[in-house]
N, C-alpha and C positions, 0 to 999 in steps of 0.2 A: 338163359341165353336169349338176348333181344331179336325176335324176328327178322329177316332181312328185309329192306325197304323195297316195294314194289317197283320196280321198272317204270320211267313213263312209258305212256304209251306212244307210237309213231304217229303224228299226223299224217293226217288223210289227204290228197295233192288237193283239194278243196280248200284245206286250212293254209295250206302253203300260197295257192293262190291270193286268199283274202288277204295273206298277210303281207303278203308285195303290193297290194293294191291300196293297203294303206297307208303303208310307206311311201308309193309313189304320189298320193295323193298330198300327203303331210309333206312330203319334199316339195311339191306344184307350189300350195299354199305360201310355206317360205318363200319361195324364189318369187311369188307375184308380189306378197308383205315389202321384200326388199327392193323388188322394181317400181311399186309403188311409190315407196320413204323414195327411192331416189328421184323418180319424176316429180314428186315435192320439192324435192330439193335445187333439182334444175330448176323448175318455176319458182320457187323464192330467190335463190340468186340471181334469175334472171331480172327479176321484179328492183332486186336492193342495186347490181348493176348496172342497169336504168338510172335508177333513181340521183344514185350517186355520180354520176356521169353529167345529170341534171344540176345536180345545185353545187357539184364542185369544178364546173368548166366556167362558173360568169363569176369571180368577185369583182366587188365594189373597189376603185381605186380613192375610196374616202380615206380620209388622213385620219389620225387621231390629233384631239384638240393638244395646244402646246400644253407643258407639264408647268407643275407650282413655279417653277425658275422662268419660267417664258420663254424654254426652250423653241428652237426653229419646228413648225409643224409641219414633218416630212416624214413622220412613218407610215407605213400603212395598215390597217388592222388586220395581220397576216403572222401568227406564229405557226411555229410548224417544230416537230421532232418528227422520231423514228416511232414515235407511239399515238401522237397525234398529232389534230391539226386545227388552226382555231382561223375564222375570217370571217368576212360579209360578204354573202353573197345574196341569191333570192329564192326565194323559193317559191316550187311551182303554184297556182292560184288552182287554190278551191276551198270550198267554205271554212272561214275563219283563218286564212292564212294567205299565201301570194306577199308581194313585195319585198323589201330587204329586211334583212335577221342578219344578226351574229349567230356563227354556226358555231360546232363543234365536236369533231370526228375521234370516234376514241373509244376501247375498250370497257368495259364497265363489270362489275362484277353483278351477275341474277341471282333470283333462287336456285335457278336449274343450270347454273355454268356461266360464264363467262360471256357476253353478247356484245356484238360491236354495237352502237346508239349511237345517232344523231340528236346532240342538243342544239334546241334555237331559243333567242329570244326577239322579239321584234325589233329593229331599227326605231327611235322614237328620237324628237326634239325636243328641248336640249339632248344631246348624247348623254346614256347612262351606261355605261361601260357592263359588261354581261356578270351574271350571277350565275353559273353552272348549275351549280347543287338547286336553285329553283325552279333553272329553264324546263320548260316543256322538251318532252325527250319520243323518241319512235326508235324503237328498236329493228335495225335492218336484218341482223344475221345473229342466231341463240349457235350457244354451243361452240364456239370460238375457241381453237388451239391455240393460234398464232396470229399476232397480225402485225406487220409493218410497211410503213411507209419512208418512200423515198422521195428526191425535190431533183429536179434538173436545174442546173444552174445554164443558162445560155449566152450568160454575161463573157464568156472566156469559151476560146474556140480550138481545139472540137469542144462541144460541151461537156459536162461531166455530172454525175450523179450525186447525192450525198443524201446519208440520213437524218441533217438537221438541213433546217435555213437560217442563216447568224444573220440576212440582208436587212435590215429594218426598212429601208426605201425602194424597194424592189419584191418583183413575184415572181418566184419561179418562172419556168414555160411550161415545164410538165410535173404533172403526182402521179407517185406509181404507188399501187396498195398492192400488198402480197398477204390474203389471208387464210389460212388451214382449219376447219370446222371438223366436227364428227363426221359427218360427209364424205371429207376427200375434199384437200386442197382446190382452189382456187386457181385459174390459168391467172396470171400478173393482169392485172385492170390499168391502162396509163390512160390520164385526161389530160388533155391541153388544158389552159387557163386564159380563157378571154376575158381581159378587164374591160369593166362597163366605169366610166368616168366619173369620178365624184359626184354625187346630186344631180344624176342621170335619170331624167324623168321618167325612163323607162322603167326603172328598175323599180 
């Protein structure tokens, strides 16, 4: 016959103590870990909706050059869908950069997940029409659920929304980005679009 197994024995309200007190601490820990990652994450979003607010409120109203037929030159460098958005605008000056680019707002796939990027390439004479896959790129937001964009048309009144733009001679008035990250969504970002004139020395 197998002995019967001994009893444990009762902690002592000493053990009991230590043992809440580590729990409580291990819980503190977590919840500062997570209050942490999120004031990160406010301050990175904060940082990319800046930024973006920046180089998507001024495009260039430069035309693109007429096509092999000698088409009328009236479009402007302005494509847009519900997943991206492509134009000239400028971007802000600091070493090795400043003045006009062809941009390009849009999803990408990372190592670590899906990331919204900005690609640019410099504005140059003669125009050379942009190359994505080579442009230099800066990553705004890692970890990307969702993201869509919308165009205000203000051509037709009351205005109206939509998630393309067919216009080819016209820009929006407003972009709306709606994007969802590992974080927690995004409150909706809408930017006006102030066009800076063709071969605008400012820009």
């Amino acid at each position: 016959r197998q002995p019967e197994a001994t009893p444990p024995r009762p902690r002592g309200p000493m053990s009991l103590v230590v043992l809440a007190m580590a729990s409580a601490l291990r819980t503190a820990a977590q919840t500062e870990e997570r209050v942490d990652a999120r004031l990160a994450y406010s301050d990175d979003a904060r940082v990319a909706i800046s930024f973006l607010r920046t180089v998507l409120s001024r495009v260039s109203a430069e035309r693109r050059p007429p096509g092999p037929d000698g088409g009328a030159q009236r479009a402007v460098w302005f494509a847009a869908d519900a997943a991206s958005v492509e134009w000239v605008g400028v971007m802000p000056v600091r070493p090795g950069l400043g003045g006009r680019h062809f941009m390009r707002l849009a999803v990408e796939p990372r190592p670590d997940g899906n990331a919204l990027v900005l690609r640019y390439q410099p504005w140059i004479v003669p125009v050379v029409p942009p190359s994505w896959e080579s442009a230099a790129s800066v990553v705004l937001v890692r970890q990307v659920k969702g993201f869509q964009l919308g165009y205000e048309d203000t051509a037709v009144q009351p205005a109206v929304w939509t998630d393309a733009w067919p216009y080819p001679d016209r820009f929006p008035g407003r972009v709306a980005l709606r994007l969802d990250s590992s974080a927690g969504p995004w409150a909706p970002v809408v930017v006006p679009l102030r066009t800076l004139p063709g071969g605008d020395a400012a820009s």
